[in-house]
C-alpha positions in Angstrom: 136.0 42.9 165.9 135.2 40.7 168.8 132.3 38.3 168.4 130.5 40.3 171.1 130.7 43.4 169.2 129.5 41.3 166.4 127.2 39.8 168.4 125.5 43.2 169.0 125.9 44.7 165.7 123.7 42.0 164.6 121.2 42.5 166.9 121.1 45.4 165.7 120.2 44.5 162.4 117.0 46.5 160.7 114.9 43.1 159.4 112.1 44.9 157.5 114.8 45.2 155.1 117.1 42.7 153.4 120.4 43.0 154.7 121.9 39.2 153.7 124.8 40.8 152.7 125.7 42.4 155.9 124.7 39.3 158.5 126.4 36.9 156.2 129.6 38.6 156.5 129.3 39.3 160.0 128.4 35.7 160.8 131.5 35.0 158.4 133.5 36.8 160.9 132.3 35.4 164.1 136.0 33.7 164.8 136.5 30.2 165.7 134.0 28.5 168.4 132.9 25.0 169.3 129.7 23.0 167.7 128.4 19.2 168.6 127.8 17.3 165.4 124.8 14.6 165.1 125.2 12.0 162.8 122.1 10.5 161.4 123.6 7.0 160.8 122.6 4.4 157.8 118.9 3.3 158.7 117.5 6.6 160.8 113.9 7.7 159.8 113.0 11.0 158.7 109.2 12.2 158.6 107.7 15.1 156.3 104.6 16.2 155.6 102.9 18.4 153.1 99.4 19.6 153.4 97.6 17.2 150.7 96.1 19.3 147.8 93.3 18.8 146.0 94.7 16.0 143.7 96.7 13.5 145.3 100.5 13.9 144.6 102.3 12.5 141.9 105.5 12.1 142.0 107.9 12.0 145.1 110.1 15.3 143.8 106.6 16.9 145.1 107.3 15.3 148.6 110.9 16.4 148.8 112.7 20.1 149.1 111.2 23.2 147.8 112.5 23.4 144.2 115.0 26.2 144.2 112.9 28.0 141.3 110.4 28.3 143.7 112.5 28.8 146.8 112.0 32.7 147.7 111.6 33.7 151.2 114.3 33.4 154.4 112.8 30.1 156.5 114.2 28.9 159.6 116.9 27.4 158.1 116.7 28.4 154.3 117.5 31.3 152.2 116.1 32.6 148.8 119.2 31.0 147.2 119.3 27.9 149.1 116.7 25.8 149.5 116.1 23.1 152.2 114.8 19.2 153.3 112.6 19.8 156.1 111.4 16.7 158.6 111.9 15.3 162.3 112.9 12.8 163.6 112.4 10.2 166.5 116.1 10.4 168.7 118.1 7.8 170.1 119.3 8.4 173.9 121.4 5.7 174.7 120.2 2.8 173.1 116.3 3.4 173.7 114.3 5.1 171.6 111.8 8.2 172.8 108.3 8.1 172.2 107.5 8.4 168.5 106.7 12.3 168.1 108.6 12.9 164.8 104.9 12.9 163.2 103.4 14.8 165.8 106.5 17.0 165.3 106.5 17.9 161.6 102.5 18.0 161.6 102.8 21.3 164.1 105.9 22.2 162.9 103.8 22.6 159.2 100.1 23.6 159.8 98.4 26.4 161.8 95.3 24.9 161.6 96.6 22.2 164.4 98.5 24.4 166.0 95.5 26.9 166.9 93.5 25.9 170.0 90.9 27.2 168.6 90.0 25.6 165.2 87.1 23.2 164.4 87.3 20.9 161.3 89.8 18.6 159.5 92.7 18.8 157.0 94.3 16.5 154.6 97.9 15.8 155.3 100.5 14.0 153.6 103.2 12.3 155.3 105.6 10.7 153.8 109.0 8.4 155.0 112.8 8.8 154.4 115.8 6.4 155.4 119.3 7.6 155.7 121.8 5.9 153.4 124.6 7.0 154.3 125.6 9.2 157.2 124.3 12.4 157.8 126.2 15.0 159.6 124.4 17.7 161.0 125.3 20.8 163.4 123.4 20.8 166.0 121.8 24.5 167.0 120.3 23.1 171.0 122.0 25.5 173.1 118.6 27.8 174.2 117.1 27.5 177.9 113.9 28.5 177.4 112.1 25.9 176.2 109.4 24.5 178.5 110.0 20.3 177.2 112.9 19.8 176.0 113.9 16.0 174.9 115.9 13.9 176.2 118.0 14.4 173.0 118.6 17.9 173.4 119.5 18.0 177.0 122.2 15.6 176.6 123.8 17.6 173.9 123.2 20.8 175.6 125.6 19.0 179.2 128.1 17.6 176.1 128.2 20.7 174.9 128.9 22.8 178.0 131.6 20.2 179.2 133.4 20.4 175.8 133.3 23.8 176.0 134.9 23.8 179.6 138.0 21.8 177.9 138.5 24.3 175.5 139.6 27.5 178.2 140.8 29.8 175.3 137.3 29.2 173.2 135.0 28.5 176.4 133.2 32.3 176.7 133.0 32.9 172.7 131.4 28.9 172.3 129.0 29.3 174.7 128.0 33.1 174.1 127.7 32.8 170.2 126.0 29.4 170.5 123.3 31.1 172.4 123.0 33.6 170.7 122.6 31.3 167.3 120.4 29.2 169.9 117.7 32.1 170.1 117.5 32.9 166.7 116.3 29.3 165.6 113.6 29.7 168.7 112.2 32.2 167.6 108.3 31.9 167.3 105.7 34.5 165.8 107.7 37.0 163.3 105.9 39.5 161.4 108.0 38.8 158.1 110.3 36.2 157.1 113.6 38.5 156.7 113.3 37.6 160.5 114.6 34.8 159.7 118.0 35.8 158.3 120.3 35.2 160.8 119.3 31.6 160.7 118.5 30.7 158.0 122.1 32.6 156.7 124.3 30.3 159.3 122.4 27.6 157.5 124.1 28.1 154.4 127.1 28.7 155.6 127.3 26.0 157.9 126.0 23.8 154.6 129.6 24.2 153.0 131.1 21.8 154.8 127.8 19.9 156.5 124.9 18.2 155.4 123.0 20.4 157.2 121.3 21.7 160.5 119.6 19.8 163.9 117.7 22.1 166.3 114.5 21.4 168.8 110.7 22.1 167.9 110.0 25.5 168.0 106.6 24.7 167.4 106.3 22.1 170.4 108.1 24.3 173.1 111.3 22.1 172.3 109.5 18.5 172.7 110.7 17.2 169.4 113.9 17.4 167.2 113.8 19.0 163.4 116.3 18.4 161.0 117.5 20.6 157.7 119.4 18.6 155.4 121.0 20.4 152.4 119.5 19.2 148.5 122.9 17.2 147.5 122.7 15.5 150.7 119.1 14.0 150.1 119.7 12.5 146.5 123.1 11.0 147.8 122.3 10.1 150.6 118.2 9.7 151.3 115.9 7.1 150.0 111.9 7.5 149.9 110.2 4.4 151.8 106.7 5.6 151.1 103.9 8.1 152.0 100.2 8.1 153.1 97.3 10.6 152.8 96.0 11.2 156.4 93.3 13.0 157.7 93.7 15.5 160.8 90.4 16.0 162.5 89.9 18.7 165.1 88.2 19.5 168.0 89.8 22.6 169.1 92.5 21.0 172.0 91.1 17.6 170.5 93.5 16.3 167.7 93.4 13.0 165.9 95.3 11.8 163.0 93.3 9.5 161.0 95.0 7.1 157.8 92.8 7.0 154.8 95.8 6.0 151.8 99.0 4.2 151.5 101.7 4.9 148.4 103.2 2.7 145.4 106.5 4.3 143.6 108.0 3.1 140.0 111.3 3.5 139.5 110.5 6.9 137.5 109.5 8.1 141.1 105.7 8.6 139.7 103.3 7.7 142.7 100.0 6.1 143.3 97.5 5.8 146.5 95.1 2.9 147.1 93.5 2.4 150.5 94.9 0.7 153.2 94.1 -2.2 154.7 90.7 -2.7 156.6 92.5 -2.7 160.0 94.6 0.3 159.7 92.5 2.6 157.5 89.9 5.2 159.5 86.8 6.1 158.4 85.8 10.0 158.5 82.9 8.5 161.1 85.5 7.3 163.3 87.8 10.4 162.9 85.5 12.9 163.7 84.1 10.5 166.8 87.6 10.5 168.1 87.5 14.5 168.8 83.8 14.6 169.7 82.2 16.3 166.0 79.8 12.9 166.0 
């Protein structure tokens, strides 16, 4: 079969069923075609977040990847049987850094309640902080043209990509036609089930054999942002926790502010404890709700 045929047969594909078998073996099958890799070098940040429960976490397994036990529908870049370390990042473009979004990122990236323009209120979020130990490399998954703000990040790799594909004439058409197809299905937005995301969330693992995981833009932010995947072996080799804070989100329908109300301590067991942060950084619930108009 010729990855077009392929291409088709899996668009195609019935997704209010499970069919992992038959889009893993197709994607098996896709033939040989060009990626760009992104290394995450010794010293890079990565930002999650977790929407802060009732009773502050304990321990910073509860800040990391889903445990695998409870690992069980398809997500953008996860399957039922393998589970995912989901954050953004802030990228380097030739030696200057873009604005600080990774944050902003994740936080739209993980709660509806921001993302609506709609809702009135707050929300408890906690974020917390990763360094890369060792290098990280990811596939990067950029090649889609229809987001409205892409970064700086993304359009670079997306010209690398096109002119390394140009130099390879016998693998030029199935590179760039396959990588945009693969493009669209980690852009896709609203989905009425998650067996919608299969076809991603299957090249995930695959690509996870011999990677540390995936890079691909904020879906969530119209491209204006970069998300990484990283695979579970790859974060307790190769991640350290820095810390995490509990933040308050405070909402004004189009008005968003992020407030910091705690900072974190760590023992060598991993076990956690918050305390408030100092005078000048912490922000009162007054204050929050001031910033969005609620006072």
């Amino acid at each position: 079969m010729t990855h077009r045929q392929i291409i088709n047969e899996l668009k195609q594909v019935d997704f209010s069923t499970d069919n992992r078998d038959f889009i893993y073996q197709r994607l098996k099958r896709l033939g040989e075609f060009g990626v760009i890799i992104t290394t995450l070098h010794k010293g890079k940040k990565i930002i999650r977040a977790r929407i802060s429960a009732k009773e502050p976490y304990k321990n910073i397994s509860e800040l990391s990847f889903k445990p695998q036990e409870f690992n069980h529908t398809y997500q953008r870049a996860s399957t039922p049987k393998h589970t995912m370390f989901y954050g953004s990042i802030v990228p380097e473009i030739a030696g200057t850094t873009e604005p600080e979004t990774a944050r902003i990122t994740i936080l739209f990236e993980l709660s509806e309640f921001v993302r609506s323009t709609e809702t009135i209120g707050e929300q408890g979020i906690t974020y917390s902080a990763w360094e890369v130990m060792e290098d990280i490399e990811l596939v990067s998954l950029i090649h889609h043209k229809k987001f409205k703000r892409p970064t700086a990040l993304s359009k670079k790799l997306q010209t690398e990509f096109e002119e390394f594909a140009s130099q390879k004439a016998e693998l030029e058409t199935s590179t760039l036609e396959i990588s945009e197809y693969l493009g669209h299905e980690f852009a896709k937005e609203a989905i009425p089930d998650h067996l919608h995301y299969m076809v991603s969330a299957l090249y995930s693992e695959i690509v996870c054999s011999s990677f540390d995981g995936i890079l691909y833009p904020s879906v969530r932010l119209a491209g204006e942002g970069i998300n990484v995947a990283i695979k579970p072996e790859s974060v307790k080799s190769k991640l350290q926790f820095l810390g995490a804070s509990e933040c308050t989100v405070y909402k004004n329908k189009k008005n968003v502010f992020v407030g910091n109300d705690t900072q974190s301590i760590h023992d060598e067991k991993g076990n956690l404890t918050f305390s408030k942060i100092e005078a000048e950084h912490y922000t009162s619930r007054e204050i929050g709700r001031k910033k969005v108009g609620l006072e």
